[in-house]
LOMI-476198 format. One record per residue (C-alpha): z, y, x. Coordinates in pm, whole numbers, padded with zeros to 5 digits, always signed. Layout:
BEGIN
ZYX/...
! end
This chain:
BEGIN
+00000+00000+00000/-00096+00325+00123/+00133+00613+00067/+00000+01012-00002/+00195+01248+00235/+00185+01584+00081/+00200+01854+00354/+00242+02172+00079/+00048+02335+00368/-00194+02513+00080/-00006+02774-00004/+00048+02921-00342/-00158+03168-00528/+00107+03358-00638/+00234+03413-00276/-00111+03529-00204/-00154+03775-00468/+00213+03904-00384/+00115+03963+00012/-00211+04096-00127/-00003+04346-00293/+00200+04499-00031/-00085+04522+00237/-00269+04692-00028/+00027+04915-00098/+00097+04995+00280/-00295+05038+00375/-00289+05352+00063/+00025+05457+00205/-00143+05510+00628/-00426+05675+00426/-00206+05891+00257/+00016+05955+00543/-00286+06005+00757/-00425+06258+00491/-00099+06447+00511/-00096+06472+00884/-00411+06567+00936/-00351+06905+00703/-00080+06988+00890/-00253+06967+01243/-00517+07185+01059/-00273+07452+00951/-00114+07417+01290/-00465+07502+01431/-00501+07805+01229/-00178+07933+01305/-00241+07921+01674/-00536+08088+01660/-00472+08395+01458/-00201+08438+01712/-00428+08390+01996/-00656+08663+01796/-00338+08868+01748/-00248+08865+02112/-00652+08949+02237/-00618+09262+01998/-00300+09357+02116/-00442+09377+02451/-00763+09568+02335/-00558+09756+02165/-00344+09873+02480/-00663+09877+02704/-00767+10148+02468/-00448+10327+02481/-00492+10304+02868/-00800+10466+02851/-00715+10719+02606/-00441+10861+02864/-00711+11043+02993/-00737+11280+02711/-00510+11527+02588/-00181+11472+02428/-00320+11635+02070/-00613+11340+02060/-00345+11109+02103/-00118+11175+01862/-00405+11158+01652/-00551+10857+01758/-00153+10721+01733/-00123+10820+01341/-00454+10642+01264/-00397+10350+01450/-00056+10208+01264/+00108+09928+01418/+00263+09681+01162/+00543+09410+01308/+00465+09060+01421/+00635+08796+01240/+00640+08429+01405/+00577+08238+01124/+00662+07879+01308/+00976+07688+01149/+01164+07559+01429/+01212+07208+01422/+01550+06997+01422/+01612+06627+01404/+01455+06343+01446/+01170+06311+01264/+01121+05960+01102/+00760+05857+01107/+00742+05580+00780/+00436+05422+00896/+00610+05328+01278/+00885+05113+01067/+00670+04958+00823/+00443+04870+01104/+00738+04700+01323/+00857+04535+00984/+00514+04402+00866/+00521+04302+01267/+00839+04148+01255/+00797+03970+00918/+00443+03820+01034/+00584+03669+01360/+00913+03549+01200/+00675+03355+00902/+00440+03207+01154/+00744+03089+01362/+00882+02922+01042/+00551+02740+00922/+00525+02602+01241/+00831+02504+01295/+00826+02329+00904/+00437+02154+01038/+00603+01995+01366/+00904+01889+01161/+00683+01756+00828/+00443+01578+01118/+00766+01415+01278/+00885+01252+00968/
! end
């Protein structure tokens, strides 16, 4: 008489939907995250180069004064009043803490959890095999 071993090395369909699932969910989450990141670099971009604009007419700005030394005191009071000068305001938020970055620890998790399963099946093969 021959006996059927059954291995149960199939798998389950519901265990594949479920896994389905969560990589779906964490792949829209990086895109999201992604999305969001890349906004704020933009912003960051913009901020840093209206400064750097600020900064180059600042310095036109005092190169002209410079050469305007040249003329008489009544023509620069004049040029003065015309020219007003509103104040700078830094408009970066300093930053404090650590700043936790979700899709580092899902990534070590999903890691983790992929390398502790594989360890188990195989572990739960070379024991079934042994029997």
């Amino acid at each position: 008489m021959s006996t059927i071993r059954r291995t149960n090395l199939g798998g389950s369909i519901a265990s594949f939907i479920i896994i389905g699932v969560i990589l779906v969910a964490g792949l829209i989450c990086v895109v999201y995250l992604l999305n969001q990141r890349s906004e704020q670099a933009q912003k960051e971009q913009e901020i840093t180069t209206s400064k750097k604009q600020q900064t180059n007419k600042k310095s036109t700005n005092s190169s002209k004064l410079n050469n305007n030394s040249t003329k008489s005191e009544a023509e620069q009071e004049g040029a003065a009043a015309t020219t007003p000068t509103a104040p700078s305001f830094s408009s970066d938020i300093p930053t404090t803490g650590p700043e936790v970055n979700i899709t580092e620890i899902s990534g070590l998790f999903l890691l983790s959890t992929s390398i502790t399963g594989y360890i188990l099946s195989r572990r739960r093969m070379t024991t079934s095999i042994g029997k």
